[in-house]
C-alpha positions, 0 to 999 in steps of 0.5 A: 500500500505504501508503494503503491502511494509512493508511485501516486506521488511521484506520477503526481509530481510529474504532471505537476512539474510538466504544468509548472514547466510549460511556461518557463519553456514558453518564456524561454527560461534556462534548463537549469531552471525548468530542471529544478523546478520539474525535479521540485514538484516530483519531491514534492509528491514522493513527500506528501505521499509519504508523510502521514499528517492527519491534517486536510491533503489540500492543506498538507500539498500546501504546506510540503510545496512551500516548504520544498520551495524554500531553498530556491526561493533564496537563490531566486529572490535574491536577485529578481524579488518580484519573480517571486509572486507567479513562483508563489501562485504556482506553487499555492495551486499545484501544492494544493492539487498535488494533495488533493489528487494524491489523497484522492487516487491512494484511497 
C-alpha cells in the first residue's frame, strides 16, 4: 500500500512539474531552471505521499510545496524579488492539487 502511494506521488509530481514547466519553456527560461523546478514538484509528491499528517491533503500539498520551495526561493529572490509572486501562485495551486489528487487516487 505504501508503494503503491509512493508511485501516486511521484506520477503526481510529474504532471505537476510538466504544468509548472510549460511556461518557463514558453518564456524561454534556462534548463537549469525548468530542471529544478520539474525535479521540485516530483519531491514534492514522493513527500506528501509519504508523510502521514492527519491534517486536510489540500492543506498538507500546501504546506510540503512551500516548504520544498524554500531553498530556491533564496537563490531566486535574491536577485529578481518580484519573480517571486507567479513562483508563489504556482506553487499555492499545484501544492494544493498535488494533495488533493494524491489523497484522492491512494484511497
Amino acid at each position: 500500500m505504501k508503494n503503491k502511494r509512493i508511485l501516486i506521488g511521484i506520477l503526481v509530481g510529474v504532471l505537476a512539474g510538466i504544468i509548472d514547466v510549460i511556461p518557463m519553456i514558453i518564456q524561454k527560461l534556462s534548463w537549469d531552471a525548468n530542471l529544478s523546478a520539474f525535479s521540485m514538484w516530483i519531491v514534492v509528491g514522493v513527500f506528501i505521499s509519504s508523510i502521514n499528517w492527519k491534517i486536510n491533503s489540500i492543506l498538507k500539498g500546501i504546506i510540503v510545496a512551500f516548504l520544498t520551495l524554500v531553498p530556491c526561493t533564496f537563490i531566486i529572490g535574491w536577485e529578481e524579488p518580484f519573480a517571486l509572486i507567479p513562483i508563489f501562485v504556482m506553487t499555492l495551486i499545484l501544492g494544493a492539487l498535488s494533495g488533493f489528487f494524491i489523497n484522492k487516487l491512494s484511497n
